[in-house]
PyMOL Python script that loads the backbone (N, CA, C, O; Angstrom):
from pymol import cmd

cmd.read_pdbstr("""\
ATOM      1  N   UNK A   1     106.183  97.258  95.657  1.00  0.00           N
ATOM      2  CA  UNK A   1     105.917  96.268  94.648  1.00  0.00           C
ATOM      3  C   UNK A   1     104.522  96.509  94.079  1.00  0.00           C
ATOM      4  O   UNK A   1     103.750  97.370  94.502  1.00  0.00           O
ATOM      5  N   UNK A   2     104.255  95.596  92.995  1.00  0.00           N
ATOM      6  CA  UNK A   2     103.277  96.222  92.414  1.00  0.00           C
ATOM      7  C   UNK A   2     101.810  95.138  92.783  1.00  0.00           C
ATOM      8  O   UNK A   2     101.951  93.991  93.206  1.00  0.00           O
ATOM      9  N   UNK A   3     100.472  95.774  92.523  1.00  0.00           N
ATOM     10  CA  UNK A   3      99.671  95.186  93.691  1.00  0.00           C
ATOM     11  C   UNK A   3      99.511  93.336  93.492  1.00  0.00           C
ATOM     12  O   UNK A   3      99.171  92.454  94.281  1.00  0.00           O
ATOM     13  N   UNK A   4      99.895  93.320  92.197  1.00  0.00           N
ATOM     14  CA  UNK A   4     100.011  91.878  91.849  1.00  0.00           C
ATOM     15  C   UNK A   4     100.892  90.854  92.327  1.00  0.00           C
ATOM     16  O   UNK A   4     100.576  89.748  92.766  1.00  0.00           O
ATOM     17  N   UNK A   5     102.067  91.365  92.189  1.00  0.00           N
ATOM     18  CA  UNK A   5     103.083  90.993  92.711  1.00  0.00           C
ATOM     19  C   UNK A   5     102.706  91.281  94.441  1.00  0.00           C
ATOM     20  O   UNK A   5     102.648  90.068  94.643  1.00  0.00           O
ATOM     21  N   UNK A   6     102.475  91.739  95.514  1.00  0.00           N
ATOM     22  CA  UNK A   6     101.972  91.771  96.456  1.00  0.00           C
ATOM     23  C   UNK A   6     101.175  90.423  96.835  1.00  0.00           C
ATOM     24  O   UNK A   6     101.438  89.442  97.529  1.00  0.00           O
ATOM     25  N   UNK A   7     100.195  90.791  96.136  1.00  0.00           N
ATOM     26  CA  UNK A   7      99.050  89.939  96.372  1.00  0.00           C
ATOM     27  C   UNK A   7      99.666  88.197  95.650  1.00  0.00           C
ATOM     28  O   UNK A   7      99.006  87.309  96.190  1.00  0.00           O
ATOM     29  N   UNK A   8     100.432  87.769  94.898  1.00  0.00           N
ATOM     30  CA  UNK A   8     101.046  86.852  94.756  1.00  0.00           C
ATOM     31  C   UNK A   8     102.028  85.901  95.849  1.00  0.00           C
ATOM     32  O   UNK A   8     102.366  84.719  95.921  1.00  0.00           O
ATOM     33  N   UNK A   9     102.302  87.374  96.775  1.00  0.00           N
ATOM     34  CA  UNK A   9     103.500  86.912  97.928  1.00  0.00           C
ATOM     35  C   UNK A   9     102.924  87.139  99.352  1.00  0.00           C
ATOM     36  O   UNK A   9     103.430  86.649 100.361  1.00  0.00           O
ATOM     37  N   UNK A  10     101.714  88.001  99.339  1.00  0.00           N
ATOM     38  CA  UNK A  10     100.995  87.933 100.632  1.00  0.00           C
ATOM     39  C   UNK A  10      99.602  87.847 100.489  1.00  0.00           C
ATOM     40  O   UNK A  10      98.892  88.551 101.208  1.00  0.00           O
ATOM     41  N   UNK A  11      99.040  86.981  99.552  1.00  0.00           N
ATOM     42  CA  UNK A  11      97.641  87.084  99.615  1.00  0.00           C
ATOM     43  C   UNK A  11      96.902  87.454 100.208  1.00  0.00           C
ATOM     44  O   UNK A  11      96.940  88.684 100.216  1.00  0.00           O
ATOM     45  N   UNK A  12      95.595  86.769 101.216  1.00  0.00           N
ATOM     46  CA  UNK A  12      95.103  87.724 101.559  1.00  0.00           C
ATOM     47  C   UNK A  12      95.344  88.824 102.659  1.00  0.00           C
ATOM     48  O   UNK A  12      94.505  89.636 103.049  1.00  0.00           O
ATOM     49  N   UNK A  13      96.230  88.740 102.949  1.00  0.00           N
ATOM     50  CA  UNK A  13      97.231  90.044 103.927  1.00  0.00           C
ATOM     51  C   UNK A  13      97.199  91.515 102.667  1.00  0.00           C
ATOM     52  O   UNK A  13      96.825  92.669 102.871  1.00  0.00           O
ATOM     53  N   UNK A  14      97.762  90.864 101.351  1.00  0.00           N
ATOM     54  CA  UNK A  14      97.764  92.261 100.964  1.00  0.00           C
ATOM     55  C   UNK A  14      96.266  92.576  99.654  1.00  0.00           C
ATOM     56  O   UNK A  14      96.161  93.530  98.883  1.00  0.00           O
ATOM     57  N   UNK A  15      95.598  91.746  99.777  1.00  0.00           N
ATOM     58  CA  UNK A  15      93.873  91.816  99.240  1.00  0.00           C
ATOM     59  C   UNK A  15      93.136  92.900 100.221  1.00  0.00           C
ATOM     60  O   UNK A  15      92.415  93.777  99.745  1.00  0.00           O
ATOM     61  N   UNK A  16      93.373  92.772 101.637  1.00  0.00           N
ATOM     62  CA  UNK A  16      92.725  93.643 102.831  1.00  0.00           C
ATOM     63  C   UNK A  16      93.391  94.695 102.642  1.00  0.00           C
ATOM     64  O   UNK A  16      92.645  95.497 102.079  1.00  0.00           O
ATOM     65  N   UNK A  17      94.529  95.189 102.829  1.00  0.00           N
ATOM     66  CA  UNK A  17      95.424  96.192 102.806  1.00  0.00           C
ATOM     67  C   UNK A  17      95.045  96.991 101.891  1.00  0.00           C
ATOM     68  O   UNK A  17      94.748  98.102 102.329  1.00  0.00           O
ATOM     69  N   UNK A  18      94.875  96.781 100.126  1.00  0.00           N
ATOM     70  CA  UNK A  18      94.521  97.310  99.283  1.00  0.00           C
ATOM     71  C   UNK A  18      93.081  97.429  98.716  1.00  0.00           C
ATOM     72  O   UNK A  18      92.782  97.970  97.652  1.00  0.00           O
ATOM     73  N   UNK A  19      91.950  96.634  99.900  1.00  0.00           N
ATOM     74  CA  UNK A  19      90.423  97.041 100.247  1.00  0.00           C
ATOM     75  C   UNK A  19      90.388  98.648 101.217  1.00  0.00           C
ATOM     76  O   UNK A  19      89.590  99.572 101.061  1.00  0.00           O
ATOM     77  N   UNK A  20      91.242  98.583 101.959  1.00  0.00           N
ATOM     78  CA  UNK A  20      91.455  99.183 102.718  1.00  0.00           C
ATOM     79  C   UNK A  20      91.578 100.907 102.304  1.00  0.00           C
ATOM     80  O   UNK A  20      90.886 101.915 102.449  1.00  0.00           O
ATOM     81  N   UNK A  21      92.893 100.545 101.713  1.00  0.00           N
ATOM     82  CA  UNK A  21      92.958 101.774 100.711  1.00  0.00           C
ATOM     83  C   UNK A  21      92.177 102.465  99.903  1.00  0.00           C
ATOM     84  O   UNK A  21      92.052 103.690  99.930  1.00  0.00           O
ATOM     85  N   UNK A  22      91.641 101.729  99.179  1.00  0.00           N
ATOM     86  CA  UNK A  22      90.541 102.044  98.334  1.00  0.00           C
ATOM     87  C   UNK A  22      89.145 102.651  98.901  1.00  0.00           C
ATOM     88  O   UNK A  22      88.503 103.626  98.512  1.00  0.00           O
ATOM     89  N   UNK A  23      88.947 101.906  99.756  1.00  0.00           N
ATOM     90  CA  UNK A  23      87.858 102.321 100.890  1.00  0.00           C
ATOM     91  C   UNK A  23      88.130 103.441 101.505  1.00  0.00           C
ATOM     92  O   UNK A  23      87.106 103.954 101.956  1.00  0.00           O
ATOM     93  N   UNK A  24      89.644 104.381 101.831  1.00  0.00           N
ATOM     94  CA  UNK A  24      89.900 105.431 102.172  1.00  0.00           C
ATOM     95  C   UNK A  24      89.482 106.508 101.193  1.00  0.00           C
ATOM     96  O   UNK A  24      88.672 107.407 101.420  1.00  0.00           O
ATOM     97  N   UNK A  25      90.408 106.203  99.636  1.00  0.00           N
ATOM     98  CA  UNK A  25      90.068 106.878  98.998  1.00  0.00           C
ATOM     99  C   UNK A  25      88.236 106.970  98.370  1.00  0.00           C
ATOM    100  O   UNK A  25      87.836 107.832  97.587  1.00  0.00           O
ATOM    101  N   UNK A  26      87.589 106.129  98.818  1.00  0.00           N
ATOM    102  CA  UNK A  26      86.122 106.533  98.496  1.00  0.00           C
ATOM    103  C   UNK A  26      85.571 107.423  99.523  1.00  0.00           C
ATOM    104  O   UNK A  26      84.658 108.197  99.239  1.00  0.00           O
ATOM    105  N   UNK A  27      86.236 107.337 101.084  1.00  0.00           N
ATOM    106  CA  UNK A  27      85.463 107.821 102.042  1.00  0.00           C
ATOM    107  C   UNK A  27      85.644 109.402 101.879  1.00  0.00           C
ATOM    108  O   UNK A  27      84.780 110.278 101.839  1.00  0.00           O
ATOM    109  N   UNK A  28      87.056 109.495 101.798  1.00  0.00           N
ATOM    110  CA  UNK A  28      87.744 110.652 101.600  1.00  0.00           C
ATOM    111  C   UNK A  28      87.325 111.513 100.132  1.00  0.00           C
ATOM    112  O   UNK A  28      87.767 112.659 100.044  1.00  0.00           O
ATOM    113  N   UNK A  29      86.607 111.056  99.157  1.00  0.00           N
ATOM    114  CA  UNK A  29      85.786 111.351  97.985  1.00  0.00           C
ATOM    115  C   UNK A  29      87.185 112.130  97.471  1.00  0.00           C
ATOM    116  O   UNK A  29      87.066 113.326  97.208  1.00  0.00           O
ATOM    117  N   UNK A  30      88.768 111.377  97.287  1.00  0.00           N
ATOM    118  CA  UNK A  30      89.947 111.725  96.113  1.00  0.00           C
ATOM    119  C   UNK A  30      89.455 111.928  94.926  1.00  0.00           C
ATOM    120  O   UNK A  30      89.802 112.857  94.197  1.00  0.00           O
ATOM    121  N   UNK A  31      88.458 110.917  94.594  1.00  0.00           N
ATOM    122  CA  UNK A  31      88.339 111.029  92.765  1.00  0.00           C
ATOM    123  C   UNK A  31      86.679 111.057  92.603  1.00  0.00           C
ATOM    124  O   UNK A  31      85.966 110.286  93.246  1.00  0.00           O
ATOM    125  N   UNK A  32      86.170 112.008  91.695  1.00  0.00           N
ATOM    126  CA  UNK A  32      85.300 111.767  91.290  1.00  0.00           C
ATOM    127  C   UNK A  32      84.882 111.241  89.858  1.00  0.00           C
ATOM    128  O   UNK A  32      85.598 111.464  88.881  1.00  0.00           O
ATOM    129  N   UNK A  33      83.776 110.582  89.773  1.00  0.00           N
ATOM    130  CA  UNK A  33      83.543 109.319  88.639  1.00  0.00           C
ATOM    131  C   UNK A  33      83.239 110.384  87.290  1.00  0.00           C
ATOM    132  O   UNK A  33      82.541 111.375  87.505  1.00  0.00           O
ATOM    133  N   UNK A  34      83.617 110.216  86.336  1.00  0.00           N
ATOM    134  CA  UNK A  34      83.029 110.597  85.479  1.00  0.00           C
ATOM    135  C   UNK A  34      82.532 109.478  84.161  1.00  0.00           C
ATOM    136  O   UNK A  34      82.688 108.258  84.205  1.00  0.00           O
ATOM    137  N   UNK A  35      82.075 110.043  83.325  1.00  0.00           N
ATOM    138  CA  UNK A  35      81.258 109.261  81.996  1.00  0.00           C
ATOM    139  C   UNK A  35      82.497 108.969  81.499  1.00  0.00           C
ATOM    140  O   UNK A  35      83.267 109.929  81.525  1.00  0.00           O
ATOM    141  N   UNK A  36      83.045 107.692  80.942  1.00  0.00           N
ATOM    142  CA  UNK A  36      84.527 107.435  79.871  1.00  0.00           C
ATOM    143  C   UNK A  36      84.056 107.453  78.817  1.00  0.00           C
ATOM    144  O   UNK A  36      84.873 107.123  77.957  1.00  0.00           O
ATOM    145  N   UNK A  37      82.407 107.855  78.178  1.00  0.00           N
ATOM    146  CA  UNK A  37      82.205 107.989  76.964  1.00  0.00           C
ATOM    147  C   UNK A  37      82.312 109.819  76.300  1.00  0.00           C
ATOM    148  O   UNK A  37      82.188 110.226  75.145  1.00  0.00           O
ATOM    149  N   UNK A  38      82.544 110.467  77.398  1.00  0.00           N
ATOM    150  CA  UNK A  38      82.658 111.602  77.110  1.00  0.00           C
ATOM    151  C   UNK A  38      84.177 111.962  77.245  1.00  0.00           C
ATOM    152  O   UNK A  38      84.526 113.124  77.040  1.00  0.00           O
ATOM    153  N   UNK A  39      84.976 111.121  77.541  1.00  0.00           N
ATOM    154  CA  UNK A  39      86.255 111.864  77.332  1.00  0.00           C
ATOM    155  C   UNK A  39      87.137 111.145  75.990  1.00  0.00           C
ATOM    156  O   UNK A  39      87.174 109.977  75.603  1.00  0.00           O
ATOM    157  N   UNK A  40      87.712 112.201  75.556  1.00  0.00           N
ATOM    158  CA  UNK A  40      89.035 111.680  74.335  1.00  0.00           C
ATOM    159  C   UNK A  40      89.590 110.433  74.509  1.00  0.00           C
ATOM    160  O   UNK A  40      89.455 109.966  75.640  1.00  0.00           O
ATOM    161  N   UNK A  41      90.493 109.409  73.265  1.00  0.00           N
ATOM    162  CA  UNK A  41      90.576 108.280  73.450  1.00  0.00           C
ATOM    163  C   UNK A  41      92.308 109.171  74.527  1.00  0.00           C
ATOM    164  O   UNK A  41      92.860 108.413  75.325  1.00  0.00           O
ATOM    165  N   UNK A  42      92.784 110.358  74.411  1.00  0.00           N
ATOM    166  CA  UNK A  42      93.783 110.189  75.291  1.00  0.00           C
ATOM    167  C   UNK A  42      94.123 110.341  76.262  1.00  0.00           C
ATOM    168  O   UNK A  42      95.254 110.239  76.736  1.00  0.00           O
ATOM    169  N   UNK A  43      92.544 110.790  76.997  1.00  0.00           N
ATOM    170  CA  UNK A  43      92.489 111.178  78.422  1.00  0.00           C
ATOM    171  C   UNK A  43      92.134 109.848  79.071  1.00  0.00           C
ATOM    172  O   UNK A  43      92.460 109.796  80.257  1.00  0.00           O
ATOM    173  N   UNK A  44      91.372 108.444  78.439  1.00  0.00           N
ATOM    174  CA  UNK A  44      91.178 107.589  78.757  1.00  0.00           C
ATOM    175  C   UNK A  44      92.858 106.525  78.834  1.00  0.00           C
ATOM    176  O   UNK A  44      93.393 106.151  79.878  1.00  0.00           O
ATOM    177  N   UNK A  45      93.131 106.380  78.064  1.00  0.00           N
ATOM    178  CA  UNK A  45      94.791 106.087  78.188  1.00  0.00           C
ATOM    179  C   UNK A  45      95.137 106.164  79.267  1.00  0.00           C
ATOM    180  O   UNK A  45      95.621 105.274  79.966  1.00  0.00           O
ATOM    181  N   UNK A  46      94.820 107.804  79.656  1.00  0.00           N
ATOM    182  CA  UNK A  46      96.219 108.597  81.056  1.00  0.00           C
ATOM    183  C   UNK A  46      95.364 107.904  82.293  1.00  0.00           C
ATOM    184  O   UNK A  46      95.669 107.394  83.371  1.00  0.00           O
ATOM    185  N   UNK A  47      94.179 108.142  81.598  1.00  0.00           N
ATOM    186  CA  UNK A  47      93.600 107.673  83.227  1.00  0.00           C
ATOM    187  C   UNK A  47      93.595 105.893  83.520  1.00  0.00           C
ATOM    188  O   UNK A  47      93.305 105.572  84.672  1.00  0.00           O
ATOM    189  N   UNK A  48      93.873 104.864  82.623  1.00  0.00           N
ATOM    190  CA  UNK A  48      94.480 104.002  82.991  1.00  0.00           C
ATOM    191  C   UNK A  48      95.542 103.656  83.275  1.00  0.00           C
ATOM    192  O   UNK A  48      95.800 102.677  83.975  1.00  0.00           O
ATOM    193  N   UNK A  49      96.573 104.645  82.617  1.00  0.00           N
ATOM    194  CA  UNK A  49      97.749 104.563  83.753  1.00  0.00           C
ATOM    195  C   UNK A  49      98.122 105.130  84.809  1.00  0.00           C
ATOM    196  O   UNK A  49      99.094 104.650  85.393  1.00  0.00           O
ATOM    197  N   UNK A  50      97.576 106.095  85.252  1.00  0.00           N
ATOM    198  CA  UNK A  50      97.463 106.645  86.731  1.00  0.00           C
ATOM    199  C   UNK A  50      96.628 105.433  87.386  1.00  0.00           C
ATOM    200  O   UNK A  50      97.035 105.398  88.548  1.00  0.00           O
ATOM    201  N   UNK A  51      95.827 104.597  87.248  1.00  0.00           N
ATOM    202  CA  UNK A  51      95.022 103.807  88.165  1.00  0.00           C
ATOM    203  C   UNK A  51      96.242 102.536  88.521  1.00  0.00           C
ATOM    204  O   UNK A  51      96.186 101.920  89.585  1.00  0.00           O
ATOM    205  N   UNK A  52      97.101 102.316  87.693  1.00  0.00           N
ATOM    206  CA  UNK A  52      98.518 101.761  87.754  1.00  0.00           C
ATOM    207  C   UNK A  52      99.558 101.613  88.717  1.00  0.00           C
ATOM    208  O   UNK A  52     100.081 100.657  89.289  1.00  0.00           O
ATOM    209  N   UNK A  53      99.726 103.106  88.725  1.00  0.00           N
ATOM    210  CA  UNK A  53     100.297 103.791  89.737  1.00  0.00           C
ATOM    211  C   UNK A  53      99.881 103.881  90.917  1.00  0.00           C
ATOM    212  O   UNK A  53     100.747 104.272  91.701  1.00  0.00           O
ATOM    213  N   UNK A  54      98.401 103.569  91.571  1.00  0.00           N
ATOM    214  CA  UNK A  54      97.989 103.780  92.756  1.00  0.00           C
ATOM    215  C   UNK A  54      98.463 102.389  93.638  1.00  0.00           C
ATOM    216  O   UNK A  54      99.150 102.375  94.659  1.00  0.00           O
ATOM    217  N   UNK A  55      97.811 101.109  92.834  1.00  0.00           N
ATOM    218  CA  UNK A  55      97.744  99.912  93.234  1.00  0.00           C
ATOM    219  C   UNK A  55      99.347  99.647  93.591  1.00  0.00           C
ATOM    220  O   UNK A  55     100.155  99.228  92.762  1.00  0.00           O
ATOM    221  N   UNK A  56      99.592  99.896  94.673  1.00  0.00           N
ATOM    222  CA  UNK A  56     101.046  99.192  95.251  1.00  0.00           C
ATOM    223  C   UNK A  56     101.280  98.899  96.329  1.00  0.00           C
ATOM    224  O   UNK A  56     100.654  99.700  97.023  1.00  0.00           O
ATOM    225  N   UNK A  57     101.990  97.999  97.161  1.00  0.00           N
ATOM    226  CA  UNK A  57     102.339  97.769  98.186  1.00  0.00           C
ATOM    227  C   UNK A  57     103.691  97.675  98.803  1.00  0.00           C
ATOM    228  O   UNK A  57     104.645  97.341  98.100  1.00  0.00           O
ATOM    229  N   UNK A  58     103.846  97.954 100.101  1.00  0.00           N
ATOM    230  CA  UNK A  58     104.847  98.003 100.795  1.00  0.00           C
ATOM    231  C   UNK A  58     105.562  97.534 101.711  1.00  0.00           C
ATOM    232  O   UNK A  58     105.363  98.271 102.676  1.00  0.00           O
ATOM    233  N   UNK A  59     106.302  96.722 101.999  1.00  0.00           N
ATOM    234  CA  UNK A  59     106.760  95.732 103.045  1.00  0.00           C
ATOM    235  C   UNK A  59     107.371  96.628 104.112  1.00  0.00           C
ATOM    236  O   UNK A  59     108.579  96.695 103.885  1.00  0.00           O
ATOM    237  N   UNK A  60     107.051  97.316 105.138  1.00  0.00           N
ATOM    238  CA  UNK A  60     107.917  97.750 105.951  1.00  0.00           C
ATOM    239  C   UNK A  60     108.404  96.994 107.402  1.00  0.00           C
ATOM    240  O   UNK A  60     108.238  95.782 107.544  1.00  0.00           O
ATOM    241  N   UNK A  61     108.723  97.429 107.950  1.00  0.00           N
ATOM    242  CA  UNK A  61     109.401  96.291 109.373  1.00  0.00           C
ATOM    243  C   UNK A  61     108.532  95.614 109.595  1.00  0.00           C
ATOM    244  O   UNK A  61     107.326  95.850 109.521  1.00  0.00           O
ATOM    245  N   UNK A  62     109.212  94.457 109.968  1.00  0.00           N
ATOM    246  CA  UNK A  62     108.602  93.436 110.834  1.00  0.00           C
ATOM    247  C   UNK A  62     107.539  92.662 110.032  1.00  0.00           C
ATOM    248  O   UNK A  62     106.706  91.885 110.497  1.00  0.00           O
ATOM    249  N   UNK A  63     107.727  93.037 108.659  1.00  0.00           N
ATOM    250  CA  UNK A  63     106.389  92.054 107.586  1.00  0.00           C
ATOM    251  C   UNK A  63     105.565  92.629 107.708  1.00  0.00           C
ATOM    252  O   UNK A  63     104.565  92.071 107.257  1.00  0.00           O
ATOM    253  N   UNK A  64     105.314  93.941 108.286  1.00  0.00           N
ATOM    254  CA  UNK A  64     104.057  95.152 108.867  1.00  0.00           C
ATOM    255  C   UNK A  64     103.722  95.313 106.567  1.00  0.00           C
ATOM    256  O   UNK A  64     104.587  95.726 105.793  1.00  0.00           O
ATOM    257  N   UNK A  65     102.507  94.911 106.208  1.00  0.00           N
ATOM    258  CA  UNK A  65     102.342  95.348 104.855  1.00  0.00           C
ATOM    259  C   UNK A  65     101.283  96.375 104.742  1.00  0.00           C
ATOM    260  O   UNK A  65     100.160  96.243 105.229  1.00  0.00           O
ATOM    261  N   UNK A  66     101.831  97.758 103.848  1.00  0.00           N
ATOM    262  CA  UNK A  66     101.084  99.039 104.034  1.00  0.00           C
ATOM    263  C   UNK A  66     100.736  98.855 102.557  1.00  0.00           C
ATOM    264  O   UNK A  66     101.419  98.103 101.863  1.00  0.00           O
ATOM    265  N   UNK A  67      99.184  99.846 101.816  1.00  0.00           N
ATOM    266  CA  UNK A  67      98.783  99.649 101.005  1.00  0.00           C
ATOM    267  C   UNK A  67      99.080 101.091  99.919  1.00  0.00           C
ATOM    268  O   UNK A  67      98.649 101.095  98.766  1.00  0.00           O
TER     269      UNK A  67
END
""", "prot")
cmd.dss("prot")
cmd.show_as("cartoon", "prot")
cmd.util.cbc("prot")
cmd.orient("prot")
């Protein structure tokens, strides 16, 4: 589901979950930051919808919620 919808049906259960995540991907240095004034208006587009795509959550057994 999507992180809204998550966070609508497990608040703060899935607020931590998706701190969590995020905090992986900073530790783990996945993305690096760049300037959004230096890129095209259509690389800025893509890269808001890939940030889309990350934010989701997952109900697996037992109400166990993965980020």
């Amino acid at each position: 589901m999507t992180a809204k919808a998550g966070i609508e049906k497990h608040s703060n259960v899935a607020k931590e979950v998706l701190l969590i995540e995020f905090q992986q991907l900073h530790d783990f240095t996945v993305f690096k930051g760049i300037d959004p004034a230096s890129l095209p208006a259509a690389q800025k587009k893509g890269a808001l919808r890939a940030t889309r795509s990350i934010n989701h959550i997952k109900e697996i057994r037992y109400e166990k919620i993965k980020g």
